[in-house]
Structures are given as C-alpha cells and as structure tokens.
N, C-alpha and C positions, 0 to 999 in steps of 0.2 A: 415449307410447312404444309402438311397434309390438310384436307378439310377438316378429315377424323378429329383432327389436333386442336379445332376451335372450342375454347372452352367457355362458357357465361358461368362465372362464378355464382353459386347460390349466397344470397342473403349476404352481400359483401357488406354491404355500409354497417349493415347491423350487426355483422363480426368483428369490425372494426370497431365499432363503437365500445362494443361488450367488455372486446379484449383490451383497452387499455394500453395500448401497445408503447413506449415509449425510448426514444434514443439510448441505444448503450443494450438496451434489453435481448434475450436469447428466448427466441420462438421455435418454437416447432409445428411447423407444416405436418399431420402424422399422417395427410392424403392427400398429398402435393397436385398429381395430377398434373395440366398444363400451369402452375402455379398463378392458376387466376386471383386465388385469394394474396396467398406468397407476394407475388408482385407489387400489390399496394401494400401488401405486410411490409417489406423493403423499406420503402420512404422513408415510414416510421422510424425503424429501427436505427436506421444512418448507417457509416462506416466504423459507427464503435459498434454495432449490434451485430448480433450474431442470428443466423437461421439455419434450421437442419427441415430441409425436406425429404419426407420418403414417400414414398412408392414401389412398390412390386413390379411395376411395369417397365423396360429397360427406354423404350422411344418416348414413355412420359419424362422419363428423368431427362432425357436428353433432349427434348421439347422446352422442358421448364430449368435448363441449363443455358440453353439458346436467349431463353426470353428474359431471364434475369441477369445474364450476361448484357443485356441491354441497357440496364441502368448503369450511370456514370460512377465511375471508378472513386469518386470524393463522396457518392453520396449511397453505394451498394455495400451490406453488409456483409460480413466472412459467411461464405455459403458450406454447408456441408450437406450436400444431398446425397441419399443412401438409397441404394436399393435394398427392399426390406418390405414388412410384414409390422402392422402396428399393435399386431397381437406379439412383437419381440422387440417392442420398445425400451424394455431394460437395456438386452443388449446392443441395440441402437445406439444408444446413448453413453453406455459405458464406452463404446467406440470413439466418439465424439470428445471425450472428457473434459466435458462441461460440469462444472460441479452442482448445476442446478437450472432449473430454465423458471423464465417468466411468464409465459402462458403456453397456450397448445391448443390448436384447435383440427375437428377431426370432422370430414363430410362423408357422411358413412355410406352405402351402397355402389353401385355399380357406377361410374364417371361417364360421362357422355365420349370420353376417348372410347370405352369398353363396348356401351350400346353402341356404337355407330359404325363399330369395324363389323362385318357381317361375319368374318373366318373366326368370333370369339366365340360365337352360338348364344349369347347373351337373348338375342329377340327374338321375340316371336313374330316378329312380323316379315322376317328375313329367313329364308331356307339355308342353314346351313348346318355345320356338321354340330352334335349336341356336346358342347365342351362347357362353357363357362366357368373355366376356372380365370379365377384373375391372376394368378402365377403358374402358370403351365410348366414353369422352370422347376419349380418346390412343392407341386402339387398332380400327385397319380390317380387321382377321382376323380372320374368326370360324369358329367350328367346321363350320355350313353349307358355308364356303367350302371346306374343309377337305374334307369327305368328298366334294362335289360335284366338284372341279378336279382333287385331287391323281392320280396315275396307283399302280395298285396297289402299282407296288416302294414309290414313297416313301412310301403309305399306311400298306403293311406294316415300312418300316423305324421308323418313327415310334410305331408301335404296339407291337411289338418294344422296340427300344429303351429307351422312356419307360413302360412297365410290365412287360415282362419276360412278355407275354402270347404264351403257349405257338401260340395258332392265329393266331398274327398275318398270317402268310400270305393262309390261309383268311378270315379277316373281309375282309381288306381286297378278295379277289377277290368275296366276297357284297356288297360297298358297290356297289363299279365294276358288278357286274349291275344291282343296284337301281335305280340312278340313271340308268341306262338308261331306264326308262320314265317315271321323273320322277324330280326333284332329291328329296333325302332334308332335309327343313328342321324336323322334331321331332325331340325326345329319345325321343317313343316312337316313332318309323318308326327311328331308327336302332335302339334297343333289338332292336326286332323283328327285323333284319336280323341283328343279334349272335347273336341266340340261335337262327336258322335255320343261322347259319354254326358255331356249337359244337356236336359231337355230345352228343344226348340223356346220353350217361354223364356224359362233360366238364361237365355243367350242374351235375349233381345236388352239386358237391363245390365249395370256393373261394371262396362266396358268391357274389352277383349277377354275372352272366357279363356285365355289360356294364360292370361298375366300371374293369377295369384298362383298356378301349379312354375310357371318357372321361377316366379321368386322363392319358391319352398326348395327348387332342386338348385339354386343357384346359393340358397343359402348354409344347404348340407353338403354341396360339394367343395366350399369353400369355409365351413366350420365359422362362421360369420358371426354368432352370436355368443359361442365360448372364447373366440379372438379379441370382440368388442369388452367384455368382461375385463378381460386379460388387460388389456389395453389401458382402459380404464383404470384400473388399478396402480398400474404403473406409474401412469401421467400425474394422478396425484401422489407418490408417494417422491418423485423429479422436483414437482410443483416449489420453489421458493417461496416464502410466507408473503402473501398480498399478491400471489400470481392467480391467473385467471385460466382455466380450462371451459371450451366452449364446444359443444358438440350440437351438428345438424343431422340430423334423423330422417326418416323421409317413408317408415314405417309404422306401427303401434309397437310389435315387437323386440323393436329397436330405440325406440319411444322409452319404451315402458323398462328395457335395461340401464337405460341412462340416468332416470328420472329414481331408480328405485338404488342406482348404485351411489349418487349424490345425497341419496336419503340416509344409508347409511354412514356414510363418512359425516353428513350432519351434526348425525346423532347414534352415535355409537354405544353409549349407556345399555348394559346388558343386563341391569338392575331390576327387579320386580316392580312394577308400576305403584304396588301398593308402599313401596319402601320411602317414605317423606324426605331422605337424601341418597345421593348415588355414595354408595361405598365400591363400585368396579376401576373404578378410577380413569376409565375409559372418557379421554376427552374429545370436544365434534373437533376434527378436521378443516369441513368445508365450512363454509356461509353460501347458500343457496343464493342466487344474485334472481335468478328472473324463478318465481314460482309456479307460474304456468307458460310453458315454451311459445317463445315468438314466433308468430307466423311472417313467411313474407307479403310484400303489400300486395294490394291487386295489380297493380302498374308493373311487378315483376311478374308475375302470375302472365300477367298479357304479354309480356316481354319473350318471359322463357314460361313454358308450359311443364319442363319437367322441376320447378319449383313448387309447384302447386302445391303437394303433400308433405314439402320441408316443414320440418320444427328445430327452432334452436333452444338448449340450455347451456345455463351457464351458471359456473362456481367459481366461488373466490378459495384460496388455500386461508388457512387461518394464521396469525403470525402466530 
C-alpha cells in the first residue's frame, strides 16, 4: 500500500451515528475511496448485509478490496464494488440487483487518494501536468483544455461561479494574455499567472490565491455539480422507506445543492401558498433528520486539517 492510499475518513463516528446502519442492511458507499468510511460500515452490516462500493478510480477499488478483504469471513458483508461514477447510480445499481438499499452515504470532492498523487494535476501546490479529471478513463476534458480554448467571459463566468472568486474577471483576462505566447499546461505556469493577476494585498489574506480558481476548473472539468444533482436524485428514489441518505460537503456550492435538493423531496407541494389545502397531491418524500449540517469537532479539525470545511446532512426516506 502506497502512502497516496492512506485515507482519515471524514466525520466517521458522526456517519455512523446518522446512518443508522444495522445487521442484514444494504449500504451504498457512493465514494468508496480507500473505504475508510466502508470499513467500519462493514461491522455493522454483518454477513447478512450487503455493501456496493463505487469509485471512478481503478487502484481505489483495489485498495478498498484489499482492506475489506480483511475482515473475517463470519462477520464481512457480500461486497460489490463497482467502478463507476455516482452521477450513474441508477445504473449502478440495476447492476447489482438489489431491489432497494438502506442508506447511502456520499463524501463529495476530490479524496486525499486524488490530492496527493501529483500526476492528477489536482494541486496547486505541486507542478504538474493540468488534468484533474477523476476518471481520466470516461472523461476527455481536462483543465489544460480549459484555460487554453475557453474565451475570457466563459473563463470568468466559471470561475466566478464555481468558487465565488472575487478577481474572476481579472484571472481569467491574465490566462487569455498567457496563453498567448504559449499554452499554460502546469499547475505551476497556471499558479504563477493567478497570483500575477491578484493584487499583492488581495494575496496576503484567504489562503492560497490559486485554491478557489482550481476548484472552479476541477469542477467544470469533471461536471461535478450537474453529477451531484443526478446522483441525488437517484439515491432517493433506491432509498427503502426508513432508509437514511447522508451527504458531506466540503463547499457552499455543494452545500447549498444538497440542502436545497432534501428541501424539495420534503416538500414537494406545488400548490399556491394561498390554497388552505394541497389539492397537487404531491406528497414529502424525505424527513430532514439534521436542519442545519453538522460540522466536525475541533479534535478532528486538529487531527486531519482537510476536514475543517466538511458539512454533513442527512434524510430519512418516508415510509
């Protein structure tokens, strides 16, 4: 096992808690990863329980096959791990034919497998070649492509956008000069070009001036937040009545799709507010279990530092 491959699972105890997990029960890992979560998921479940972990990734599967291959044979649940995309969870799962699962839970962003290999181009804190895609196998857009093709507006609408970055303008007009002289194909020729286009003040404060422009290109090149949508939808519609879907965020924008896609399955009533009964016939789905997302404690904060920005939610399906 690679260093790459060590994973601290975010906000375990309190995924465990959430989800409920119980002997006999079928879970879905939907970003398996090194199955840090998966793994004490396991316990739970027993040898009557069933688990389907996916991931995109081929050496995460076979990482989190190794390590769940380690619990004993009386007490490890029927594994089916998929390579896959959880923006294709339907067909996932029709693969699997399970005729229902009992929770799901999904750690959304980039895995510390992805940041930590430097040949994914995920960081900026590493020089390497500008990819970030998480399936390189199913996916022909890469970041390169991205700041080389796209034309300033849609550079800057995307970067704006998907991070909420103040000089999004400005970067995007210092890429288009850049690439002028030659194509911009590292993580450090882009860096350098960020931190010419932020002024000297703007730097000193926010942390790394080039974090919010790769999460904007890492999240258009991997269509991350129309996937998460998708995904969502799915998982409840799998969901068994009194099953539990739990999702960790670790953005606003990814935040704020989670939070607003549980609002609808709520409350689904498409009725005129002023109407004193629903005649839509439209009934809630979920039951909102945590109303405002748990954060992790400080003691993980200090543990692992890329928890710091985690938010979990979580819903129950309705019976």
């Amino acid at each position: 096992m690679t260093s790459e491959y060590r994973h601290i699972p975010v906000m375990l105890a309190e995924c465990l808690e959430q989800l409920r997990l119980e002997a006999g029960d079928v879970f879905v890992d939907a970003t398996l990863g090194f199955a840090g979560h998966s793994f004490e998921a396991a316990q739970r479940l027993g040898s009557e329980g069933v688990l389907i972990g996916i991931d995109q990734d081929e050496v995460a599967l076979a990482s989190a096959a190794e390590r769940l291959g380690q619990i004993p044979d009386d007490r490890r649940p029927s594994l089916e791990l998929l390579r896959g995309n959880f923006g294709s969870l339907d067909e996932l799962l029709v693969e699997t034919e399970v005729p229902g699962i009992d929770a799901i839970l999904f750690d959304l962003g980039v895995s510390s497998v992805q940041i930590d290999t430097p040949s994914r181009g995920f960081s900026f804190k590493e020089d390497s070649p500008l990819d970030m895609r998480m399936d390189p196998g199913n996916t022909t857009l890469t970041a390169a492509e991205i700041v080389n093709t796209y034309n300033a507006a849609d550079l800057a609408r995307i970067i704006r956008a998907y991070s909420d970055e103040k000089w999004a303008s400005r970067i995007a007009e210092f890429i288009v000069r850049a690439r002028e002289d030659a194509p911009l194909e590292t993580s450090g020729q882009l860096v350098d070009v960020i931190k010419a286009a932020i002024p000297a003040s703007a730097r000193r404060a926010g942390g790394h001036p080039a974090k919010r422009t790769f999460q904007a290109l890492r999240i258009e090149v991997n269509s991350e937040l129309t996937v998460l949508r998708r995904g969502l939808d799915a998982a409840v519609r799998w969901l068994n009545p009194g099953g539990r879907i739990a999702v960790i965020s670790y953005h606003s924008l990814e935040d704020r799709i989670v939070k607003d896609a549980f609002a609808a399955f709520a409350n689904r009533c498409t009725c005129p507010p002023d109407l004193p009964v629903c005649v839509c016939g439209k009934k809630p789905v979920l039951d909102i279990v945590t109303r405002k997302p748990l954060p992790p404690t400080p003691e993980e904060v200090e543990r692992n530092p890329r928890a710091r920005s985690a938010k979990l939610r979580v819903a129950r399906k309705r019976a």
